[in-house]
C-alpha positions in Angstrom: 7.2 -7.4 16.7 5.3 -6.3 13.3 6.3 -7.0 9.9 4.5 -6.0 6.3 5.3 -8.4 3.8 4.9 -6.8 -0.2 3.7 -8.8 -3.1 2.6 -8.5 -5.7 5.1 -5.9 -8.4 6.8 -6.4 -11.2 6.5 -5.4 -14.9 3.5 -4.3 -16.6 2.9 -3.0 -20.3 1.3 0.4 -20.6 -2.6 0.0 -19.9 -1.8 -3.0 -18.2 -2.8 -3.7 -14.4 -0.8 -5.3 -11.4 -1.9 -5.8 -8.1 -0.5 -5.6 -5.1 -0.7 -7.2 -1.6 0.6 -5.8 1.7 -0.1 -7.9 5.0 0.7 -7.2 8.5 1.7 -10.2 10.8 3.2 -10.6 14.5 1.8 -9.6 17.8 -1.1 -7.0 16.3 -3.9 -5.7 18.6 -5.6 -4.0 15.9 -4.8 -2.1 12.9 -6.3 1.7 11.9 -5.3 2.9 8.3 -3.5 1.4 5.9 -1.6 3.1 2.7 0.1 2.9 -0.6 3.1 5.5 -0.9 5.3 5.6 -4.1 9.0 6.7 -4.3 11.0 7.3 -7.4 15.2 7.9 -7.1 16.0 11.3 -5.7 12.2 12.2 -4.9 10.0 12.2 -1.6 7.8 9.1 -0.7 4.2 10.3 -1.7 0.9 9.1 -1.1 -1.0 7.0 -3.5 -3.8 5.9 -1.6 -5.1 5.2 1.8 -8.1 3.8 3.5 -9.6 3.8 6.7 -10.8 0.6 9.2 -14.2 1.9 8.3 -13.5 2.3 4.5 -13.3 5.5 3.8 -10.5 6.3 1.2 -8.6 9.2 -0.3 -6.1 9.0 -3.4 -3.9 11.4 -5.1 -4.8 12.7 -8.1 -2.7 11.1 -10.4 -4.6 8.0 -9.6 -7.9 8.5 -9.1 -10.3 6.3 -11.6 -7.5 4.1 -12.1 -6.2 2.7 -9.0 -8.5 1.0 -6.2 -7.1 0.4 -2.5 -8.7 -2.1 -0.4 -8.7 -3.9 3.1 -9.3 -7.5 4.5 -9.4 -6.3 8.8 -9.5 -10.0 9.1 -6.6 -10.8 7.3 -4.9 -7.6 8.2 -4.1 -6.8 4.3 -4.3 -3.6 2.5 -4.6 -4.3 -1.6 -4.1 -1.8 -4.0 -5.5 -2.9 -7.9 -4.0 -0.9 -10.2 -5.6 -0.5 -14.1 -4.7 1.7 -16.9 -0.9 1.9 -15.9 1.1 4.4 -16.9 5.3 4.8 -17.6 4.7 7.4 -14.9 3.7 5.3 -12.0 7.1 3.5 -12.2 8.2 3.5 -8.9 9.1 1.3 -5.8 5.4 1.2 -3.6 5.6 0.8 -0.2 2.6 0.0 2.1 1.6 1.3 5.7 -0.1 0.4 8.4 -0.8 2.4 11.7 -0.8 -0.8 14.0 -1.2 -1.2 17.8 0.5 -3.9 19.3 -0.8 -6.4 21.8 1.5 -5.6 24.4 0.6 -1.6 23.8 -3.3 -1.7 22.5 -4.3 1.9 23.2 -1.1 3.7 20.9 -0.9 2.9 17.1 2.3 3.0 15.9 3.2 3.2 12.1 4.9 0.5 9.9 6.4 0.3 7.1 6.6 -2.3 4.2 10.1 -3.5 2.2 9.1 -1.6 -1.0 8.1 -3.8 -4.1 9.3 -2.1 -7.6 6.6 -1.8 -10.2 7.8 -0.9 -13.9 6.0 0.4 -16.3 6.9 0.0 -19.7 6.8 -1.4 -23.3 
């Protein structure tokens, strides 16, 4: 069994920053990449930011030069600092790990976080 445990919302003022933390504990083999997704009420979950077990990252555009994801392997933790905050990124963030399991190590499997609301406002 795998579980992602969120911390790390809450309320920000505009321009503000918030980080969060995402970490991955229970029976885990090894982890491959990790995400931020965002989800407001009656919209799709959409990407935020991602990063690979080698680093690379990608982030959506809405983002970019504001928002930094990172990774501690050894930790099994995705972080995601976020700067310059907007109303607009009000949202619930959930993280999400591809994660093989120690009692399946060659298949990743992906895992979700609980969701942490952030709030943007004044």
């Amino acid at each position: 069994q795998v579980q992602l445990v969120e911390s790390g919302g809450g309320l920000a003022q505009p321009g503000g920053s918030l980080r969060l933390s995402c970490a991955a504990s229970g029976s885990i083999f090894s982890t491959n990449r990790m995400g931020w997704y965002r989800q407001t009420p009656g919209k799709q979950r959409d990407l935020v930011a991602a990063i690979t077990n080698s680093g690379n990252t990608n982030y959506a555009d809405s983002v970019k030069g504001r928002f930094t994801i990172s990774r501690d392997n050894a930790k099994n933790t995705v972080y995601l600092q976020m700067n310059s905050l907007k109303p607009e990124d009000t949202a619930v963030y959930y993280c999400n790990h591809y994660i093989a399991t120690l009692d399946s190590p060659s298949r990743y499997r992906e895992v979700w976080g609980q969701g942490t609301l952030v709030t943007v406002s004044s």
